[in-house]
LUMGUTOR-31742 format. One record per residue (C-alpha): residue number from 1; residue in three letters; x, y, z. Coordinates in steps of 0.25 Angstrom, whole numbers, plus 5000, padded with zeros to 4 digits. Example, Ala and Ser with C-alpha at 12.3 -4.5 7.8 and 13.67 -1.06 7.14 Angstrom:
BEGIN
- num/residu/east/north/up
- 1/ALA/5049/4982/5031
- 2/SER/5055/4996/5029
This chain:
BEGIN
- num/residu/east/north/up
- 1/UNK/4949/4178/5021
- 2/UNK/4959/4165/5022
- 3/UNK/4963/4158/5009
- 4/UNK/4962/4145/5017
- 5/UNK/4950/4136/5010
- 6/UNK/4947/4148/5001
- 7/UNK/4941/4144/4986
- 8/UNK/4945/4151/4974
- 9/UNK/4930/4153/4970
- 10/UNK/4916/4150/4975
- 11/UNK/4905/4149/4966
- 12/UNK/4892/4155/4973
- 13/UNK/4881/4149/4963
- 14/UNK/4878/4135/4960
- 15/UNK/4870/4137/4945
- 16/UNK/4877/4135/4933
- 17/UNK/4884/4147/4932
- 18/UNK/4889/4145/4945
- 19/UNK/4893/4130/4946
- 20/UNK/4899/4130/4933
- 21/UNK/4908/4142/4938
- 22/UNK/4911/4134/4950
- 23/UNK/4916/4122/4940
- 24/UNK/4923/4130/4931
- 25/UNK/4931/4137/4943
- 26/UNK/4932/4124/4947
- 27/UNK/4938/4119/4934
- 28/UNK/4949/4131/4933
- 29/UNK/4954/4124/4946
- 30/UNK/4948/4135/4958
- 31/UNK/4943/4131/4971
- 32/UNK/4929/4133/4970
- 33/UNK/4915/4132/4979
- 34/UNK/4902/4135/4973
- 35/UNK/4891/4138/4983
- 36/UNK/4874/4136/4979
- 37/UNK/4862/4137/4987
- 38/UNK/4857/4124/4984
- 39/UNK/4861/4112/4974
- 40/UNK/4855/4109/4960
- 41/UNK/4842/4102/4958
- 42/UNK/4848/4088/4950
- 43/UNK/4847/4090/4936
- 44/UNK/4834/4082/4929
- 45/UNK/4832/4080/4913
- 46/UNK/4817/4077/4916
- 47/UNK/4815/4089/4924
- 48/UNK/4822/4101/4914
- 49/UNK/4827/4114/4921
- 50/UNK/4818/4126/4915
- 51/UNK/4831/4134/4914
- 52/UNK/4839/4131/4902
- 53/UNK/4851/4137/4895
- 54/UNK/4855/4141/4883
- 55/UNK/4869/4134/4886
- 56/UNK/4880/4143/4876
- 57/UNK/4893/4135/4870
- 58/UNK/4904/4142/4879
- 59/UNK/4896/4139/4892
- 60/UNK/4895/4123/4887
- 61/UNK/4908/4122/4885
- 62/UNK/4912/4129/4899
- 63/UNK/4904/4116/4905
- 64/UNK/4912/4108/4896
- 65/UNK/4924/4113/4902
- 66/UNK/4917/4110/4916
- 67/UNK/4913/4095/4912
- 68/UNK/4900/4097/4913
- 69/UNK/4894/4101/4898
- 70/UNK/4893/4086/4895
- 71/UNK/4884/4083/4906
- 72/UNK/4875/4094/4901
- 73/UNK/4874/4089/4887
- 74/UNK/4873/4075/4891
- 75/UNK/4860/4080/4899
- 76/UNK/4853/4088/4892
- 77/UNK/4859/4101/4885
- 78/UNK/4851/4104/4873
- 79/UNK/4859/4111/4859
- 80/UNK/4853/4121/4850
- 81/UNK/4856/4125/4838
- 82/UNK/4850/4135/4833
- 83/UNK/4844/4149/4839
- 84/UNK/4833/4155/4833
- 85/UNK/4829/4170/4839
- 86/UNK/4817/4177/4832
- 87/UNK/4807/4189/4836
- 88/UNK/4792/4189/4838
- 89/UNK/4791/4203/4832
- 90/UNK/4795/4195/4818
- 91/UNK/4809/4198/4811
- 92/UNK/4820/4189/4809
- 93/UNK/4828/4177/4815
- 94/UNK/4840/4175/4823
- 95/UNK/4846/4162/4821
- 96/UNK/4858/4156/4827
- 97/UNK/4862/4140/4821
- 98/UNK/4872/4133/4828
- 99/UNK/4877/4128/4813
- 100/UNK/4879/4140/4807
- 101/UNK/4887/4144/4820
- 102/UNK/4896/4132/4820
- 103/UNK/4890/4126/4831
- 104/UNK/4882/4113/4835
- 105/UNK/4874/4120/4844
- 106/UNK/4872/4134/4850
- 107/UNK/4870/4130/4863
- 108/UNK/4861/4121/4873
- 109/UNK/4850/4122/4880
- 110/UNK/4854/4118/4896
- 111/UNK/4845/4117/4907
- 112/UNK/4851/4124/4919
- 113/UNK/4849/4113/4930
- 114/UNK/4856/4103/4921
- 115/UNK/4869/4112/4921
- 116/UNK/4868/4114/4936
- 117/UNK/4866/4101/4939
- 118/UNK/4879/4097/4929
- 119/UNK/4887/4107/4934
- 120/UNK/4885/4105/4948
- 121/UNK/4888/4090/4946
- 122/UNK/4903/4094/4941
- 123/UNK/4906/4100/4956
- 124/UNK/4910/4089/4960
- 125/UNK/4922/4083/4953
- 126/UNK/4927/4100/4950
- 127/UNK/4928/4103/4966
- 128/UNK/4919/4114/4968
- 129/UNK/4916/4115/4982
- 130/UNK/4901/4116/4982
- 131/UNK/4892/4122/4993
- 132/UNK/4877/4118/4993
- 133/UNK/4868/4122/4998
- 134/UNK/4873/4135/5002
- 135/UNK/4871/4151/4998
- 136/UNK/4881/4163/5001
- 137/UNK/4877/4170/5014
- 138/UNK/4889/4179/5015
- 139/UNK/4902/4183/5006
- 140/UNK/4913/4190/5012
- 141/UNK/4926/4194/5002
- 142/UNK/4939/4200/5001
- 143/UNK/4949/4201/4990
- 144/UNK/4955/4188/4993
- 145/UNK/4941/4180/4993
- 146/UNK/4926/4178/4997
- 147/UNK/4919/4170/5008
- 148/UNK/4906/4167/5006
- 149/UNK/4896/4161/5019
- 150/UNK/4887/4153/5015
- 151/UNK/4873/4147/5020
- 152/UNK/4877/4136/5026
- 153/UNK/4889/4142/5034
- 154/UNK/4899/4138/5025
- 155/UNK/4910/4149/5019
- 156/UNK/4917/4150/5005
- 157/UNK/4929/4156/5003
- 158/UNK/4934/4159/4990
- 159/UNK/4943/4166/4981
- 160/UNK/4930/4171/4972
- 161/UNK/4916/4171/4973
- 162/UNK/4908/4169/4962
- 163/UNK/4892/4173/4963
- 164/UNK/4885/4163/4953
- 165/UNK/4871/4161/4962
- 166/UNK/4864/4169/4952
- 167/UNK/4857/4181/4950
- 168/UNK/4853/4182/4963
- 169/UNK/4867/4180/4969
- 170/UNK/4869/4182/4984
- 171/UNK/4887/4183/4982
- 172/UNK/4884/4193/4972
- 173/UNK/4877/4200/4981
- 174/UNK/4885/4198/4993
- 175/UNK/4896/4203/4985
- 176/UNK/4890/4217/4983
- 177/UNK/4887/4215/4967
- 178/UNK/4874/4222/4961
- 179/UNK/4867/4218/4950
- 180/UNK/4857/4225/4940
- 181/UNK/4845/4219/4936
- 182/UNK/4834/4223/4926
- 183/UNK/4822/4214/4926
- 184/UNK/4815/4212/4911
- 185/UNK/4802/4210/4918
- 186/UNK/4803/4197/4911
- 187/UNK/4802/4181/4914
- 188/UNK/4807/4167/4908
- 189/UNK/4797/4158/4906
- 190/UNK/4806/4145/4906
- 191/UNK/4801/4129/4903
- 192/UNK/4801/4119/4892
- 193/UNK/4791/4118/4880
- 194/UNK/4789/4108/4868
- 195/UNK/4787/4111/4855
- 196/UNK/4777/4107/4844
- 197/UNK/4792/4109/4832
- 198/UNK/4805/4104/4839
- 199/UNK/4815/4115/4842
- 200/UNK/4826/4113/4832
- 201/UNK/4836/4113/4842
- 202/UNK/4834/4128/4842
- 203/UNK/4834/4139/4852
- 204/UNK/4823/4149/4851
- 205/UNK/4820/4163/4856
- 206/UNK/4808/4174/4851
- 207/UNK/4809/4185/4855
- 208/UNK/4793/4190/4859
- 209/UNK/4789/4205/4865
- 210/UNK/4788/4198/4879
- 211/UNK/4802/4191/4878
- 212/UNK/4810/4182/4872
- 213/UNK/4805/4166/4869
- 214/UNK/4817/4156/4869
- 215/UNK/4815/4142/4867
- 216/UNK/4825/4133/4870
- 217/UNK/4827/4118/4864
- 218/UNK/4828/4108/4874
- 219/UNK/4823/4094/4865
- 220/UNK/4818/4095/4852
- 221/UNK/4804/4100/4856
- 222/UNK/4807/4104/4869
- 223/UNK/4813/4116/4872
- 224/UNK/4816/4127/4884
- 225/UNK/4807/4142/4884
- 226/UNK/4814/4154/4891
- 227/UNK/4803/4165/4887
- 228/UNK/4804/4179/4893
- 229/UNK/4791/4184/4897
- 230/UNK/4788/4199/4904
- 231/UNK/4784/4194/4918
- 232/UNK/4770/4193/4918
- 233/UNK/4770/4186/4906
- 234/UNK/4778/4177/4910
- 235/UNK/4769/4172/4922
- 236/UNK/4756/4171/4913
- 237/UNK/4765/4163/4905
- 238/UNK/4769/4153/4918
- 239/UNK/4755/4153/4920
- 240/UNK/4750/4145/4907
- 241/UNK/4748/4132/4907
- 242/UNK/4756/4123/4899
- 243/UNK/4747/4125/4884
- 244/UNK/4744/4139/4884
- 245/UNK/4759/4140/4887
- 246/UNK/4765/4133/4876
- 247/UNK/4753/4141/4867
- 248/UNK/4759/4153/4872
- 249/UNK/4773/4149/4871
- 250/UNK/4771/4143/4856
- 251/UNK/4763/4156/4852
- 252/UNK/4777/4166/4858
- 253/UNK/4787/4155/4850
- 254/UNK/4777/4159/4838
- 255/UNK/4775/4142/4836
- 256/UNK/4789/4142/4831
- 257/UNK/4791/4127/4838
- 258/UNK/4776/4123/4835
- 259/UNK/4769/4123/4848
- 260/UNK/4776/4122/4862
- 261/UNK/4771/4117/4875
- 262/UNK/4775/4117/4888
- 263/UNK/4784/4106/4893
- 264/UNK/4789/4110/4906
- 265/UNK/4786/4120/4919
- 266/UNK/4789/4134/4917
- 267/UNK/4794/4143/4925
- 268/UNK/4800/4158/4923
- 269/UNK/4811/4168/4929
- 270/UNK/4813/4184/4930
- 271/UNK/4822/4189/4919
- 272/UNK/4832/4199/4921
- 273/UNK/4845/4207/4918
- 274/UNK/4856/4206/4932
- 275/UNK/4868/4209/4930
- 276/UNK/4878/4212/4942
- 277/UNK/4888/4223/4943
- 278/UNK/4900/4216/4943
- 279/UNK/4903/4202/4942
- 280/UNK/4914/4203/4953
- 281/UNK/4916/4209/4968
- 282/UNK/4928/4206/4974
- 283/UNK/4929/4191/4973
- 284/UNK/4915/4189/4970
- 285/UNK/4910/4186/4955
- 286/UNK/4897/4185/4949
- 287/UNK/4894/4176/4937
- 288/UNK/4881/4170/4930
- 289/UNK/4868/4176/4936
- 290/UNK/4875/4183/4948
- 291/UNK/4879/4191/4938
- 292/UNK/4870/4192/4926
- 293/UNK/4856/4188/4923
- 294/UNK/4852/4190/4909
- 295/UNK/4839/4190/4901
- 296/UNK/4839/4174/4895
- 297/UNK/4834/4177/4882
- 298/UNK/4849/4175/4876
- 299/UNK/4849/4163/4887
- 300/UNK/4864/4166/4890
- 301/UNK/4862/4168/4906
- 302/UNK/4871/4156/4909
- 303/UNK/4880/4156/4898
- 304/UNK/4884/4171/4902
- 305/UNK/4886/4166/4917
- 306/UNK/4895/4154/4913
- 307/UNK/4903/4163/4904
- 308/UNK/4906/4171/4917
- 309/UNK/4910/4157/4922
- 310/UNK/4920/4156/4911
- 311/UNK/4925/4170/4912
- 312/UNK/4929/4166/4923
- 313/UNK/4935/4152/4922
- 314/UNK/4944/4159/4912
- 315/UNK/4949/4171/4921
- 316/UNK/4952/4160/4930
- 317/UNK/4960/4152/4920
- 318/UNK/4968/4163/4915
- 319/UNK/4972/4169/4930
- 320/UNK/4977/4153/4932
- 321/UNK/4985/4150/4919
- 322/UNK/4992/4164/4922
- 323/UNK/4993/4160/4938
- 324/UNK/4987/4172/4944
- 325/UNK/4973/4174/4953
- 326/UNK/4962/4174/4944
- 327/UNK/4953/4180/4954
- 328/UNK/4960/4194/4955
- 329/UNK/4950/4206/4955
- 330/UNK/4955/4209/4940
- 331/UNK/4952/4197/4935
- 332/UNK/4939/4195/4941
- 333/UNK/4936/4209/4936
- 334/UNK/4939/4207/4923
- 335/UNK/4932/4193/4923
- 336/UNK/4919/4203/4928
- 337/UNK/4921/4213/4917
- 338/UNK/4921/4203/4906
- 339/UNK/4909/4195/4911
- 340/UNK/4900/4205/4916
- 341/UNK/4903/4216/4901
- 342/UNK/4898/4203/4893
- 343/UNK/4885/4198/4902
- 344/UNK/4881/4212/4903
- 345/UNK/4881/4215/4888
- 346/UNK/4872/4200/4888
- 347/UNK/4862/4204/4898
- 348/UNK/4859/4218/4891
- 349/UNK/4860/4214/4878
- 350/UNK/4850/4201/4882
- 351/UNK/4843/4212/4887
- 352/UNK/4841/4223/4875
- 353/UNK/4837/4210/4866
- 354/UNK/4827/4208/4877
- 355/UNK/4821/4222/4876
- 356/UNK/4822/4223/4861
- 357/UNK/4816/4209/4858
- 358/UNK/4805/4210/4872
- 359/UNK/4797/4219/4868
- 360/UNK/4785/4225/4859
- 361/UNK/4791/4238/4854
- 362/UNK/4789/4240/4841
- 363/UNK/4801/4244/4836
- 364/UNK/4808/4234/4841
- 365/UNK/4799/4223/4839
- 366/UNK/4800/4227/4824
- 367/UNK/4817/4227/4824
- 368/UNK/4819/4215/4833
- 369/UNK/4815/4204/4823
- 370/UNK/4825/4213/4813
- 371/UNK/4836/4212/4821
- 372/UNK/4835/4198/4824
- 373/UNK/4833/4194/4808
- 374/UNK/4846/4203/4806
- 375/UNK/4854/4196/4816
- 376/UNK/4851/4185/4811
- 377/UNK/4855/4186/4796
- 378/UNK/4868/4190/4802
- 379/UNK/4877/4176/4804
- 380/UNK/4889/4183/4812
- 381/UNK/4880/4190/4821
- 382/UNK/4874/4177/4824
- 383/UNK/4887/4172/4826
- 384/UNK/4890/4182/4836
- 385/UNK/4878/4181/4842
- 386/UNK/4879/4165/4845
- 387/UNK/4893/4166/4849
- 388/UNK/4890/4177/4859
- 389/UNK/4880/4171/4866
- 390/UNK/4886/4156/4865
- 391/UNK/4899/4163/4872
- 392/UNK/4909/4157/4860
């Protein structure tokens, strides 16, 4: 391939995993394209996404660092401050405070379409060359680069190629990377309820034998549902009209809140464990949901995929200051090895607090509450715990 009008990077993947890649590449000073299929429905605050975030502190400050944080929180980013995790099968409590962890907040609650929509906004004024619409036909590469054809007749060439068009990808598949997948036979139902007691700024989860409940503060009454349901259940659910959902819904809260109501659509999608074999072929790299889908009941799905993002913003910067080629085979090797050892040890350890906590048997129905109570009575395992999962 010639050099002439090559990129250093094109992103293929314009979600928030993606486009914040693109940015952040951007920001180390690459040349960077990011491709997507089509662009972004406009953000609306009277029309709320169904799909939220449990946004972590490392991941916040990584859209600081790309100017686009403030935009978030000026629109609507939602703190909590306190987690509370319990067992339907009875026992103890886990409960994290933001206080006692020196913190003003554990986190926030962000829709996904207002962080699209506020990343792709910043394309712009950082000189990523944006192609949209348009999908990857075809991908071609050597050891010097990659050339992607895409839909519209148009070709990419760039140094790297980074597949971030989700668990689906077509450039991960193009390059020849498997992917291993165990469906939990499971759905989230997603959607906004009221509530009859506010909230407390509080994030929620209960474990039930069908799956874990979380309830997730949005406004002080109002607050965000991802419940895990085994498939059929999940459709009955869908089904119910808007009371006999919220009776249902207060009865698997066990009334915790008061009485809940519906106060929006709802909708649900397939849960599943994905995880690629390699998150590098030659000079194609996977990252987010290309490369891991995890169980959403730790709601870390897009903090892990942004932490791949600052993996490897710093391998860039580091190959820079020391004047070398950040995209050698070691390095993107070793930027691999790192990312894909921790979201693997996440997804399975997501996914044996899923089996342990999902089900009815009886020994472990009467151990899991245990645990939890023990846990909790344990301030530096809490500590690790929050620091873990906040990426600090």
């Amino acid at each position: 391939m010639s050099r002439r009008g090559r990129l250093d990077v094109a992103v293929v993947g314009g979600g928030v995993v993606g486009t914040a890649c693109a940015l952040a590449l951007a920001g180390e000073g690459l040349q960077v394209a990011l491709v997507e299929g089509r662009e972004p429905a406009p953000w609306s605050a009277q029309r709320p996404d169904l799909r939220v975030f449990a946004f972590a502190h490392d991941n916040a400050a990584l859209l600081e660092a790309l100017g686009v944080w403030p935009q978030v929180t000026q629109a609507r980013a939602h703190p909590y401050l306190r987690m509370r995790v319990w067992d339907a099968a009875g026992g103890g409590e886990l409960a994290f405070d933001a206080d006692a962890l020196g913190r003003r907040e554990l986190g926030w609650i962000v829709e996904n379409g207002l962080l699209v929509d506020r990343l792709w906004s910043a394309l712009p004024a950082a000189g990523v060359q944006l192609h949209c619409p348009a999908r990857v036909e075809s991908m071609e590469q050597d050891g010097e680069g990659v050339r992607l054809r895409l839909d519209d007749g148009r070709r990419v060439d760039a140094a790297v190629a980074i597949a971030a068009d989700g668990a689906e990808s077509t450039l991960r598949t193009l390059a020849g990377l498997a992917v291993a997948r165990h469906d939990y036979g499971q759905r989230g139902v997603v959607g906004y309820v009221d509530s009859e007691r506010p909230n407390e700024a509080t994030a929620w989860q209960r474990f039930l034998d069908t799956g874990p409940l979380a309830v997730l503060p949005v406004a002080r009454h109002r607050s965000s549902i991802v419940w895990s349901l085994p498939d059929a259940e999940a459709e009955r659910v869908l089904a119910l009209d808007d009371e006999a959902f919220g009776r249902e819904l207060t009865g698997a809260f066990a009334g915790r809140l008061g009485a809940m109501r519906a106060a929006s659509p709802r909708a649900a999608f397939p849960l599943r464990r994905q995880l690629a074999s390699d998150y590098v072929a030659g000079r194609v790299l996977v990252l987010g949901d290309a490369a891991h889908v995890v169980h959403p009941l730790a709601g870390q799905g897009v903090n892990l995929g942004l932490r791949d993002v600052a993996g490897l913003c710093a391998l860039v910067r580091d190959a820079r200051q020391r004047r070398v080629d950040w995209a050698t085979d070691h390095r993107l090797r070793r930027w691999a090895r790192v990312r894909r050892s921790e979201n693997t040890v996440a997804a399975y350890g997501f996914d044996a607090i899923n089996k342990v906590f999902s089900n009815d048997e009886m020994h472990l129905t009467l151990a899991r509450g245990t645990l939890l109570g023990l846990a909790g009575r344990m301030p530096p395992l809490l500590s690790l715990f929050w620091r873990r999962a906040s990426g600090l």
